[in-house]
C-alpha positions in Angstrom: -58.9 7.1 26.8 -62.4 7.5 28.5 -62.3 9.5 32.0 -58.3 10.1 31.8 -59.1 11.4 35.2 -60.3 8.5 36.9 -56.7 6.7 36.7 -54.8 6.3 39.8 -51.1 7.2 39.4 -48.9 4.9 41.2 -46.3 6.3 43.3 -42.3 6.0 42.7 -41.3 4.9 45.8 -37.8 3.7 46.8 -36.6 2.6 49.6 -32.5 2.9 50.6 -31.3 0.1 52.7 -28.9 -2.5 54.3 -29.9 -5.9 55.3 -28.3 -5.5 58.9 -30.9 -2.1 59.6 -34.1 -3.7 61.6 -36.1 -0.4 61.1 -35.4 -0.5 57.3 -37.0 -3.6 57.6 -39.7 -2.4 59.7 -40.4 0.5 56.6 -40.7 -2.3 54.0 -43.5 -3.8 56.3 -45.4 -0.7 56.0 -44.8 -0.7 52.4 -45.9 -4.2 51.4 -48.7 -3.3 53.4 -49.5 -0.4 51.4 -48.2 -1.0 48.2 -47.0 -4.8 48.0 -44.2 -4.9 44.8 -45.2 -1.4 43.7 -41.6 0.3 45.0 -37.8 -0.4 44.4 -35.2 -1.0 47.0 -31.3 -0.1 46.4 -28.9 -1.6 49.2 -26.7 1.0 50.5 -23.6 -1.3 52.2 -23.0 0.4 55.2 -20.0 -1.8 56.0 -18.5 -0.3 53.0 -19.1 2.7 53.9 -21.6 3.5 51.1 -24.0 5.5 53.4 -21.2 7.9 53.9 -20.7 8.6 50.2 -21.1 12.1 48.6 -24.1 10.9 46.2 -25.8 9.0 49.6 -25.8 12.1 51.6 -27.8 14.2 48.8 -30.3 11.4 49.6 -29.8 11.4 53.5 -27.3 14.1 54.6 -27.5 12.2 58.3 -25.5 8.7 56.4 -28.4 6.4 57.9 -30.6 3.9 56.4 -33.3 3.6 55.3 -34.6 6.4 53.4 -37.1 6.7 51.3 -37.6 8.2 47.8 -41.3 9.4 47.4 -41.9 11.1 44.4 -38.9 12.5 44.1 -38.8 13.7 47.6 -36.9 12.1 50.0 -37.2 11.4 53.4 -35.5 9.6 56.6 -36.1 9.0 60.0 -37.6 5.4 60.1 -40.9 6.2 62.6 -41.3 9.3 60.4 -41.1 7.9 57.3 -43.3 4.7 59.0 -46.2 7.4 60.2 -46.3 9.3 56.4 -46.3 5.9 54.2 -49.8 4.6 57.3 -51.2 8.3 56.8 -50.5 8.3 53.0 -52.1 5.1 52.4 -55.1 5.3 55.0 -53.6 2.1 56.4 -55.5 2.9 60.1 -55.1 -0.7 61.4 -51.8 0.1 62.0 -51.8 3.8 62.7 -55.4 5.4 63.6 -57.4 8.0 63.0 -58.5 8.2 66.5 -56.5 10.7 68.4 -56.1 8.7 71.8 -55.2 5.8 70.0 -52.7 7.0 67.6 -50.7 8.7 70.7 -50.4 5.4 72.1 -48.9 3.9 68.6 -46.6 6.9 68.5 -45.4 6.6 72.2 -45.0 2.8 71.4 -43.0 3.9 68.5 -40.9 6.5 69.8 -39.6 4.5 72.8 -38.8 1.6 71.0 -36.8 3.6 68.9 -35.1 6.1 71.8 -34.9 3.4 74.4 -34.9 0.2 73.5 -33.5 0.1 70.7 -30.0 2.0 71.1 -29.9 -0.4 74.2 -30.5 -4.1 72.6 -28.1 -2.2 69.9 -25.1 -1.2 71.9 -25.3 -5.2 73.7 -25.6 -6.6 69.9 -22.5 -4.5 68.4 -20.7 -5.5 71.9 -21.5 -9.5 71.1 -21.3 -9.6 67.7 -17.8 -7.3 67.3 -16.7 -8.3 70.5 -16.7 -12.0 70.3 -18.7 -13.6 67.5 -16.8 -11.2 64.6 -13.6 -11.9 66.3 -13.6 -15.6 66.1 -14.7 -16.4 69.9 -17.6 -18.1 71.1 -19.1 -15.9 74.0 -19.0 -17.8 77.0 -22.0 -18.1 79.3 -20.5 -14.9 81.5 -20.3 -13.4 79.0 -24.0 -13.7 78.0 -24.8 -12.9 81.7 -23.1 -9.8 82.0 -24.1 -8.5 78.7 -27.7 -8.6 79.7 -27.1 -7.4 83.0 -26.0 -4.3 81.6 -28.9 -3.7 79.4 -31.7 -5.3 81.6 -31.7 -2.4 84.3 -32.0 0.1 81.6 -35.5 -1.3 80.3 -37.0 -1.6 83.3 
C-alpha cells in the first residue's frame, strides 16, 4: 500500500454497561459523538450481580458501570472517562480548550454527579423499591414527601 503511514487506526473501544446506569448512558453520548458505531458495548446486569463478579472487577475493581475499554486499557469513573473520550477526540463543543470555560463544564459536571445525582438517586431507589417494585401505587403523599426530602438539599 501507498503511504502505509497516512492510515488512521481506529480505536477498540468498549464500553461496560446496564441499561438502568444514566451516566453510562451519558458515556455512549460522548461516544457516538466521537465515534458513532465504531465501539462495542457488553451489558453488565447489575441486578444479577454481574458487576460484582471476579472477571468484572479485573475490568472495574470498584463493581460500577460503565467502564470503558480503550485500547486495552481500561477505565471508570463516568465524568473521567466523559473528559478523556472529549479531549481524545478534540470534541471542544462539548468540553473546551479554553481554560475558563472548561472549569465551568467540569464544575457543571462534578456537581451533577456529587450532588444531584446521589440525591434524585436515593428519592428514585426510595419510589421505585419502595412502592412501584413492591406492587403499590405511591399515593400523592407520598410523592410530596419524597420531594420534600430531596428539594432542600438542591437548593
Amino acid at each position: 500500500m501507498f503511504a502505509p503511514h497516512l492510515l488512521e487506526e481506529e480505536d477498540d473501544v468498549t464500553i461496560y454497561l446496564h441499561g438502568v446506569s444514566n451516566v453510562a448512558r451519558a458515556v455512549k453520548t460522548i461516544l457516538n459523538q466521537s465515534i458513532p458505531g465504531k465501539w462495542k458495548s457488553k451489558n453488565i446486569d447489575i441486578f444479577k450481580g454481574e458487576n460484582k463478579s471476579e472477571e468484572y472487577l479485573k475490568i472495574n475493581q470498584m463493581g460500577q458501570v460503565p467502564a470503558i475499554s480503550f485500547n486495552g486499557h481500561t477505565m471508570n469513573e463516568s465524568n473521567a472517562i466523559m473528559r478523556f473520550l472529549c479531549q481524545n477526540y478534540k470534541l471542544n463543543n462539548l468540553y473546551p480548550t479554553d481554560l475558563a470555560h472548561r472549569h465551568r463544564v467540569d464544575t457543571l459536571m462534578d456537581l451533577q454527579g456529587n450532588m444531584v445525582r446521589p440525591q434524585l438517586l436515593g428519592a428514585a431507589r426510595k419510589l421505585a423499591f419502595g412502592q412501584i417494585f413492591s406492587g403499590n401505587k405511591p399515593s400523592y403523599e407520598f410523592w410530596n414527601s419524597t420531594l420534600a426530602e430531596i428539594k432542600p438539599k438542591l437548593e
